[in-house]
C-alpha positions as CSV (number, residue, x, y, z in Angstrom):
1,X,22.4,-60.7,31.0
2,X,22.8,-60.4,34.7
3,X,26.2,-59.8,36.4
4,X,26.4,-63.1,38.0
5,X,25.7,-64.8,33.8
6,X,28.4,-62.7,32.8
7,X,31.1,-63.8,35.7
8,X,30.0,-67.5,35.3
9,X,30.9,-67.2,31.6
10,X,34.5,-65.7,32.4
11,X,35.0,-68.2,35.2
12,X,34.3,-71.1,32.5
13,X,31.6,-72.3,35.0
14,X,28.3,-72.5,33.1
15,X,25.7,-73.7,35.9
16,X,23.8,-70.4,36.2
17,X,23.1,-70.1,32.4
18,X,20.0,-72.0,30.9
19,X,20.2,-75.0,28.2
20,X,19.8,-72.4,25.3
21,X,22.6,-70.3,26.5
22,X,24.9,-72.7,27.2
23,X,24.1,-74.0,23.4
24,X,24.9,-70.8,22.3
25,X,28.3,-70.6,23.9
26,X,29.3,-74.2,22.7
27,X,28.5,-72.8,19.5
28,X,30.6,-69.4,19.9
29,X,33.8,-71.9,21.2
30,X,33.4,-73.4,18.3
31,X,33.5,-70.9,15.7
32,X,36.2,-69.4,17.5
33,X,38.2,-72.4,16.8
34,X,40.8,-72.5,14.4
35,X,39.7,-74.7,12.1
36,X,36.4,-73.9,13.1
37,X,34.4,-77.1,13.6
38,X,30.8,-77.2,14.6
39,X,30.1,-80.7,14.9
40,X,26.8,-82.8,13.6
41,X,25.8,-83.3,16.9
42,X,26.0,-79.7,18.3
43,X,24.0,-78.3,14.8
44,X,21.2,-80.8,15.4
45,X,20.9,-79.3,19.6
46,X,21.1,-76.0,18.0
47,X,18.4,-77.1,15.0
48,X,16.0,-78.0,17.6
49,X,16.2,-74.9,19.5
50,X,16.5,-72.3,15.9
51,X,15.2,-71.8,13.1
52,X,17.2,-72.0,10.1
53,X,17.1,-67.9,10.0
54,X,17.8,-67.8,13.3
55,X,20.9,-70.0,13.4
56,X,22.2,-68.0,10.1
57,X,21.7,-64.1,12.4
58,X,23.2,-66.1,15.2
59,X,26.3,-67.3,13.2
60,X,26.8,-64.1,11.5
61,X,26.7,-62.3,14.6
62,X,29.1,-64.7,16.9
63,X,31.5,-64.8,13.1
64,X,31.7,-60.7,13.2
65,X,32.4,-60.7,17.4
66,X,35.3,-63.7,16.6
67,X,36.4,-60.8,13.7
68,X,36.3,-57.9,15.9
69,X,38.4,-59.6,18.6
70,X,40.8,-61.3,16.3
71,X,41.2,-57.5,15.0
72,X,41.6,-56.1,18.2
73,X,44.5,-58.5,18.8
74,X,46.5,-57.0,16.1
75,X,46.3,-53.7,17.4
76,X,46.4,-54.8,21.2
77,X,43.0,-52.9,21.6
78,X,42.4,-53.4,25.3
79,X,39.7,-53.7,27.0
80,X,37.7,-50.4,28.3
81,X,36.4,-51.8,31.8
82,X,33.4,-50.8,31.2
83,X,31.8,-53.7,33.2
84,X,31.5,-53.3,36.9
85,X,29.7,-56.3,38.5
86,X,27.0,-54.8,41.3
87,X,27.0,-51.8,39.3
């Protein structure tokens, strides 16, 4: 993902990423929700862009990020800056 995807994302501003990523991120949001909620209407965008199999890796995948964060919370794990836009 280029820099300028990545900034866009941590500015909330979501105009340089396509349709599929943006549907991706609402999904992320919310499973990251507490209760989680992921409405009919957002699962039937997402159906028409995944496959079942695909949805299920993408779930499991965004589920174990939300777990790693939540983890790194307890344990004020910081963040490494390891990201350098124009790098």
């Amino acid at each position: 993902m280029s820099d300028d995807k990545l900034l866009a994302i941590a500015s909330e501003e979501l105009s340089p990423l396509n349709e599929t990523e943006r549907l991706v991120i609402a999904l992320a949001d919310a499973m990251a929700d507490t209760p989680s909620n992921i409405s009919d209407d957002l699962y039937t965008r997402l159906h028409a862009k995944f496959s079942e199999e695909q949805l299920l890796q993408l779930s499991a995948q965004l589920a174990f990020e939300n777990y790693r964060a939540r983890m790194n919370r307890v344990f004020d794990v910081g963040s490494d800056e390891l990201f350098h836009p124009g790098s």
